[in-house]
N, C-alpha and C positions, 0 to 999 in steps of 0.2 A: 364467563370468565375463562381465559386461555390457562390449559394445563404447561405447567414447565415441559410435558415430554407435548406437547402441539408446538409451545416456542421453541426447543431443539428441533423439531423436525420443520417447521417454517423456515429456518436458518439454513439446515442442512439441505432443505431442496430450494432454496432461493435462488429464482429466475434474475438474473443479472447481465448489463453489455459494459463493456468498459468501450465510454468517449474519449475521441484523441481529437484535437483543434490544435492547429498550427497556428501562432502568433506571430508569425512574421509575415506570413504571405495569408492576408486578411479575407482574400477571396476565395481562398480555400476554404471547403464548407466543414463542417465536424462529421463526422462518422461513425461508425462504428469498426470497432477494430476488432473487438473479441467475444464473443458471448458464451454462456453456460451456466451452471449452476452449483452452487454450495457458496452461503454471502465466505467461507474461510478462502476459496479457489477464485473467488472474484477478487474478493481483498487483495491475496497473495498477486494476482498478476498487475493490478492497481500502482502496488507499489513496488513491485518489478519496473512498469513502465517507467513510474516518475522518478525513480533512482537509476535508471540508464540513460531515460532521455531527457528528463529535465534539468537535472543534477548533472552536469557535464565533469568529465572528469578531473578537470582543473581546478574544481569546485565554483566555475563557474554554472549560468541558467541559461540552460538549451529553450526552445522555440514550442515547447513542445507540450502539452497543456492535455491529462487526464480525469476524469472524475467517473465511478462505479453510480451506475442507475439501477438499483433493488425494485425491479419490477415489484414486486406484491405490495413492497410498502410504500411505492412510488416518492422515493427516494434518492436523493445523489450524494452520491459520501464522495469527497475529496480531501486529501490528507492537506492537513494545518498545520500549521506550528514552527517553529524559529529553522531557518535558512540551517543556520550553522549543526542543527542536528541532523539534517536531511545529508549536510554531505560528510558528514562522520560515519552518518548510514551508508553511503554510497561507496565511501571507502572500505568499511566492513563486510561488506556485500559482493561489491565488484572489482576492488582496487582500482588500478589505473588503466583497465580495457575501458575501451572506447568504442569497440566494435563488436557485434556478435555475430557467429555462425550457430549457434545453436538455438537461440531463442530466449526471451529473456529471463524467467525463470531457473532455464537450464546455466546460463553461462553462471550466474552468483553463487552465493551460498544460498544453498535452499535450502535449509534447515535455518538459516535464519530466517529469509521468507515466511517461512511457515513459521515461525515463532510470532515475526513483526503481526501477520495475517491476525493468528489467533488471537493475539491480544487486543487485538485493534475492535475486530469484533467482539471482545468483550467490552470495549469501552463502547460502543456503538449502543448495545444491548441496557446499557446503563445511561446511557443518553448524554454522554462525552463524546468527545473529540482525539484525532491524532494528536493533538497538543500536547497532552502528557507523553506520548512516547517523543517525541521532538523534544521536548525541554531535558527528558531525562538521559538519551543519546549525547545528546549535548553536555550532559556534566559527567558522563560514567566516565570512570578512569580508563577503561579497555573494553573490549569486545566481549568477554567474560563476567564483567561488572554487569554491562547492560542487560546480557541475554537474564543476569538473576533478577534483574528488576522485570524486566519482560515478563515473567514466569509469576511475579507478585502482582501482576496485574490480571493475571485470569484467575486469581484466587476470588 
């Protein structure tokens, strides 16, 4: 039987790459775009990617197609759940840049990042989905609202 302090540390050093596949140009093959470890630094760039480049800032859908491969647990998490919360997120995260010089973590809020990450991996750990953070972005009244629901999901 696995100890809770084997599954924190399984999480904490999970081998992870984040895939990028362009959807427009079909012959473009997938790749790998980033790799390293901790599934919260995997997460967090995960959805870095899809709130910059999927999420366009018009709240239109970019070309641009990510999903996290958790080596150990052979794995592909990709974030789920309603349109209209992805780009509530996008706007809380990034506003209306369109471009980065910094990199994508860097240009948003990253403390919300790291908020989105950690909760996610708690939902992950319980065998959920991004779904629930998407449906509930989607109804929070503000930026504020959400980040406290955020917070009741790693409970």
């Amino acid at each position: 039987m696995t100890s809770i302090r084997d599954k924190k540390r399984s999480v904490s050093d999970a081998e992870w790459e984040i895939w990028y596949q362009d959807t427009f140009d079909r012959d473009c093959p997938r790749r790998v775009e980033i790799a390293g470890r901790g599934l919260v630094e995997g997460l967090l760039e995960l959805w870095a990617r899809l709130l910059f480049e999927t999420v366009q800032a018009d709240g239109g859908r970019g070309f641009s197609r990510f999903n996290l491969w958790w080596k150990q647990a052979k794995t592909s998490i990709e974030i789920e759940g309603e349109w209209d919360g992805l780009v509530r997120l996008r706007e809380w995260v990034y506003g209306s840049k369109w471009r980065s010089t910094k990199g994508y973590a860097e240009e948003g809020d990253l403390e919300l990042l790291k908020n989105l990450a950690a909760a996610h991996k708690h939902l992950i750990l319980r065998g959920a989905t991004s779904e629930r953070i998407l449906a509930v972005a989607k109804t929070s009244e503000n930026h504020a609202d959400f980040e406290a629901h955020l917070f009741k999901m790693k409970e």
